[in-house]
N, C-alpha and C positions, 0 to 999 in steps of 0.2 A: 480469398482469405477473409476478407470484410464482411463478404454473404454467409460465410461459415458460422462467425461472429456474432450478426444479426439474427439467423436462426436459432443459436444458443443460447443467447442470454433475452430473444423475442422480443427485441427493440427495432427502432425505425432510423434511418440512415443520420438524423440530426441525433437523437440519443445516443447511437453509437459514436460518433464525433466528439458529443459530450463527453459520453465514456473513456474515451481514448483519451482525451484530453485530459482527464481527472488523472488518470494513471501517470500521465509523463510530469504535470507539476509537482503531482504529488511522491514521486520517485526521484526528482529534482532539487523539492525542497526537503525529503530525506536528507538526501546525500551531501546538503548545505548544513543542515543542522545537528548532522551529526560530526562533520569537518569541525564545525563551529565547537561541539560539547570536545573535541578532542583536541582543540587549540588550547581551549581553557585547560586541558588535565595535562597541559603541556608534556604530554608526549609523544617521545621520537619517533618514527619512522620507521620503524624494526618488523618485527612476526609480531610485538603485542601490539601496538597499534593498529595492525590489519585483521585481529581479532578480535579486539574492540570495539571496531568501528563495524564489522560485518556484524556483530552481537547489535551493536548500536541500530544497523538498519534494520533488521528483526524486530527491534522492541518498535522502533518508532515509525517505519512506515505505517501498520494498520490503522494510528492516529494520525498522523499526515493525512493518510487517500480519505478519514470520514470527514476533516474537518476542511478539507480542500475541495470536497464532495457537495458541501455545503451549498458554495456560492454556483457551483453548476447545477442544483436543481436536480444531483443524482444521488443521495444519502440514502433513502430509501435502498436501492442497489446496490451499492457498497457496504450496507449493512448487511445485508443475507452475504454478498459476497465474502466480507471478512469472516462472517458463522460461518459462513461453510469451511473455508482454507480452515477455520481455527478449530472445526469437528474434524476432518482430515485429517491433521497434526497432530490430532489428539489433546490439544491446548485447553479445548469446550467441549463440553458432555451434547452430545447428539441430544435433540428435544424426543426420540422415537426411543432412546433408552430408559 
């Protein structure tokens, strides 16, 4: 799985670690601060809270993985990364249109 990983994205075994790494803090510290944005709007625990808060990881993971990206040395990476998911989604106009 790891070698699949390394061929794709043509990194070296410490890079991908990095990589990996950036994804779990920063999928981590999501799901902390978005808990935290929905303490503050003190809301219950229902179906709109679990919309909320999935809206909530949406908007703010791609900021989370660059700025958590940072201190590991992979920004660069995670920037084409997040253009690309956000041309996919259709969120960001493709640079080839």
């Amino acid at each position: 799985m790891f070698g699949k990983l390394k061929q794709k994205w043509k990194v070296n075994g410490v890079r991908l670690a990095l990589i990996i790494t950036t994804f779990a803090v920063g999928g981590s510290v999501t799901g902390y601060t978005a808990k935290k944005i929905l303490n503050l709007l003190s809301i219950e625990m229902d179906w709109l809270w679990a919309i909320i808060y999935i809206l909530l990881i949406i908007i703010i993971w791609p900021l989370m993985v660059l700025l958590i990206s940072i201190p590991f040395g992979q920004f660069l990476f995670f920037r084409n990364y997040t253009r690309r998911l956000g041309e996919k989604t259709g969120l960001i106009r493709s640079k080839k249109d």
